[in-house]
C-alpha positions in Angstrom: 38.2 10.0 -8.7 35.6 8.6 -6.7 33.3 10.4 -4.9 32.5 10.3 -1.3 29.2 11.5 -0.2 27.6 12.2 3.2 24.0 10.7 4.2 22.0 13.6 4.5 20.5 13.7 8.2 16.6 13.5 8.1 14.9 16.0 9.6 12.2 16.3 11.9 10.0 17.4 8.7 11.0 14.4 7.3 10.3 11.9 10.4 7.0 13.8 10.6 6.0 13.1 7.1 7.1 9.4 7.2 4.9 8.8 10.5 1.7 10.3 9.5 2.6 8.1 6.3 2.5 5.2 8.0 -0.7 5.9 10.4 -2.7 6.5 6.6 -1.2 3.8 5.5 -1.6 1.6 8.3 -5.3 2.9 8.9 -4.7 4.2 12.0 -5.9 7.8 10.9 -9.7 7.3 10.0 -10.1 8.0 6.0 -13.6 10.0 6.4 -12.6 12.6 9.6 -10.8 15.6 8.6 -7.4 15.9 10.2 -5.8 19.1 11.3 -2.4 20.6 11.5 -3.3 21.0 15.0 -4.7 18.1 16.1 -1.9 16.1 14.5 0.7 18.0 16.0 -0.6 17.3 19.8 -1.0 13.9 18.5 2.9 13.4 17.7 4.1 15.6 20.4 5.6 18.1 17.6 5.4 21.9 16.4 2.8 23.0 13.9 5.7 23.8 11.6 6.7 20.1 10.2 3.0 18.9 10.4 1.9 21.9 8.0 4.7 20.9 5.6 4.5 17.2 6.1 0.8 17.5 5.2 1.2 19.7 2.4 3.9 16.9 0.8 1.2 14.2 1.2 -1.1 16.4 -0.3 1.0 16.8 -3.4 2.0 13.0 -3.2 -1.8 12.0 -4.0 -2.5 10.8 -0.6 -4.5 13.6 1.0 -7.0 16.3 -0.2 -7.1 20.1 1.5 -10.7 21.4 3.2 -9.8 24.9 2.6 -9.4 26.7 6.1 -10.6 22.7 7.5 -7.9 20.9 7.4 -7.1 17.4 5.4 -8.5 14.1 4.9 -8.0 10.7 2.6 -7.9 11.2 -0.8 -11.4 9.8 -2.6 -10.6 7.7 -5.7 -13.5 7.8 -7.9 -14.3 4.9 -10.5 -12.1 5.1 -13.7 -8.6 6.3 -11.3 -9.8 2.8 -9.3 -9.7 1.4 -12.9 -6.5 3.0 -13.7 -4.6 2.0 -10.8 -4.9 -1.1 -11.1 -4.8 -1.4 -15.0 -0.8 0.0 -14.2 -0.4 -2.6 -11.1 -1.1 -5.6 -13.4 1.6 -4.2 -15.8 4.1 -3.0 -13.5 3.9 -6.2 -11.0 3.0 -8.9 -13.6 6.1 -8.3 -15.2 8.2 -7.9 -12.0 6.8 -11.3 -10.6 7.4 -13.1 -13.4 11.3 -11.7 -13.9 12.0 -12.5 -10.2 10.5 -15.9 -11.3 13.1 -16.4 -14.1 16.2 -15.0 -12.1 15.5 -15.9 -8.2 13.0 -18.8 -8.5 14.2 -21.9 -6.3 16.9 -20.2 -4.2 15.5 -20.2 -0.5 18.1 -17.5 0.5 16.9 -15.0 -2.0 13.4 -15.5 -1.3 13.3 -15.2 2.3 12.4 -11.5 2.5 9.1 -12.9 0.8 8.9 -15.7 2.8 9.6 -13.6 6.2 6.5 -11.7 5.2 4.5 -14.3 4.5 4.6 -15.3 8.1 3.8 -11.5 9.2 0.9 -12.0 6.9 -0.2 -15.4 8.5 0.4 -14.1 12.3 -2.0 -10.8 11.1 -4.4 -13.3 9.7 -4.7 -14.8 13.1 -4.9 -11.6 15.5 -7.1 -10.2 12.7 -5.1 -7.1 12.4 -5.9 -5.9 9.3 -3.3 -2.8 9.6 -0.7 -5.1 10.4 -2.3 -7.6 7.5 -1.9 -4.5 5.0 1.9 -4.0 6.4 3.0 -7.7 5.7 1.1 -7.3 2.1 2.6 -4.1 1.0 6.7 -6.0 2.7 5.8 -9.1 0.2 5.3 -6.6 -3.0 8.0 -4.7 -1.8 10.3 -7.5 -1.6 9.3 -8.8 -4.9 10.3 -4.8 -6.2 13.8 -5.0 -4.5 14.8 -8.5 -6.2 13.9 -6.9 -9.4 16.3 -4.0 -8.6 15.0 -1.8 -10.8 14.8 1.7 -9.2 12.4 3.3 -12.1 9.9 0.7 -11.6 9.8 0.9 -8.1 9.8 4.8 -8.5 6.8 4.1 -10.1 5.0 1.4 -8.5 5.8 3.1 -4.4 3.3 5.9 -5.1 0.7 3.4 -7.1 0.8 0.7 -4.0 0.4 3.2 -1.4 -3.1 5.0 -3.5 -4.1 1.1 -3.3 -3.6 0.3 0.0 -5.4 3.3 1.3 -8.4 1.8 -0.7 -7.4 -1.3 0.7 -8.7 -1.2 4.4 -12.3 -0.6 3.2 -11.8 -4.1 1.1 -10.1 -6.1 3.6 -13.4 -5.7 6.1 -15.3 -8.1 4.2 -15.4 -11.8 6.4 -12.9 -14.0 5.2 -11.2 -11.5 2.8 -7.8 -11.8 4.6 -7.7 -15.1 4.3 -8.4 -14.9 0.5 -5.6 -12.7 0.2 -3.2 -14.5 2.4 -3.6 -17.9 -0.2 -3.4 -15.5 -3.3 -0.2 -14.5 -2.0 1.0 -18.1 -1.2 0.1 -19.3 -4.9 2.4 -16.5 -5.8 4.9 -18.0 -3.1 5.0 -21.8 -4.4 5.1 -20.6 -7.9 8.8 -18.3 -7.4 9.5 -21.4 -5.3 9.2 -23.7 -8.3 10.6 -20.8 -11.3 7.2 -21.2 -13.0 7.8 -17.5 -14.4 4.3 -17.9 -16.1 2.4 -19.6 -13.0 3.6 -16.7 -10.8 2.2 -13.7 -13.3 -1.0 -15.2 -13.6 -1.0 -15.9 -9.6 -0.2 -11.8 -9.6 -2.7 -10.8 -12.2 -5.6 -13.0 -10.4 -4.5 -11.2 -6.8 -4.7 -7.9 -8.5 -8.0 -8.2 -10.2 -9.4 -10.1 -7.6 -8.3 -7.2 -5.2 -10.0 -4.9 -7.7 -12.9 -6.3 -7.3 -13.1 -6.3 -3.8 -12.0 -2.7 -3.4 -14.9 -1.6 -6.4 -17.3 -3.4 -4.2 -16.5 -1.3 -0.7 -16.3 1.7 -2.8 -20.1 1.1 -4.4 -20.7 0.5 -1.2 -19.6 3.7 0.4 -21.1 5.8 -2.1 -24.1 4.5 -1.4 -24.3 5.4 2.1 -23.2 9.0 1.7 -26.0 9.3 -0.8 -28.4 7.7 1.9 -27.2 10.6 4.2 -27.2 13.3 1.8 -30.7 12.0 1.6 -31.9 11.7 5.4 
């Protein structure tokens, strides 16, 4: 016998967590300030209560880091995890890319999730809105994910994308970066639109280590001016 079940309301805990989620993600909560409890529950027009727990999930999740009796603020990636994020994107998404290549390469109607983003992408590029650049990228790897249809992998590549693109505002600052990505993204395009399964990994792979670098760069960057205020 079949059975039924019941989507499970979400609740205000959950809607909490998945908009303070979004503002990290979207870099609308600076990474460097310390964010409170408090301040984020005037912020959404919520209790304390969800916040707290909302904040401790994200904590858990890899996203955040506690300032005991402080608060919370953006998790700092040091060197070798930078390294080892990456190392596990180029396997994860190299593969995915080049299986959506072989099985979905050609058909218009299958791709159009990717192509829909692509214009978000292109219109972000424009405004130079790089939070609503970083949404379009993160809907185009996503898209690629769900024409996989693989839940494990994209268990395993939701919490390795989101670690990236909070590293990824920092990177994207950098003149003429956004339009760098943007074309890396359309060589991966054209080459799913032909079913060049090897084109479109190596597109992936060169976005990824070309994002790598970029990301390294800022972060060298950064670590340098706290060490020049340490020193003031």
């Amino acid at each position: 016998m079949r059975t039924l079940t019941i989507p499970r309301p979400e609740t205000l805990k959950d809607l909490v967590y998945r908009r303070i989620r979004e503002l990290l993600l979207s870099g609308r909560l600076p990474a460097h300030e310390i964010h409170s409890a408090n301040q984020l529950a005037d912020k959404l027009g919520v209790s304390r209560t969800p916040v707290r727990e909302a904040l401790l999930q994200l904590s858990a999740e890899g996203f955040l880091e506690p300032l005991k009796g402080r608060g919370y603020r953006m998790r700092h990636f040091g060197p070798r995890e930078i390294g080892e994020l990456f190392e596990a994107r180029q396997l994860i998404e190299g593969h995915v890319v080049q299986k959506v290549a072989e099985r979905a390469g050609g058909d218009k109607a299958r791709l159009g999730s990717l192509e829909q983003a692509m214009g978000a992408m292109k219109k972000a590029e424009a405004k130079g809105d790089a939070g609503a650049f970083l949404e379009a990228d993160e809907a185009f790897h996503r898209a690629l994910l769900a024409q996989q249809e693989n839940r494990q992998l994209a268990a395993l590549l939701e919490n390795l994308r989101a670690c990236v693109v909070l590293l990824g505002h920092a990177a994207l600052t950098r003149e003429g970066r956004m339009g760098e990505v943007r074309a890396e993204h359309e060589r991966i395009l054209e080459a799913l639109r032909k079913g060049d399964a090897g084109a479109a990994a190596r597109a992936m792979k060169a976005h990824l280590a070309a994002t790598e670098a970029q990301v390294r760069s800022a972060h060298e960057k950064e670590s340098a001016d706290a060490r020049e205020q340490r020193t003031a």
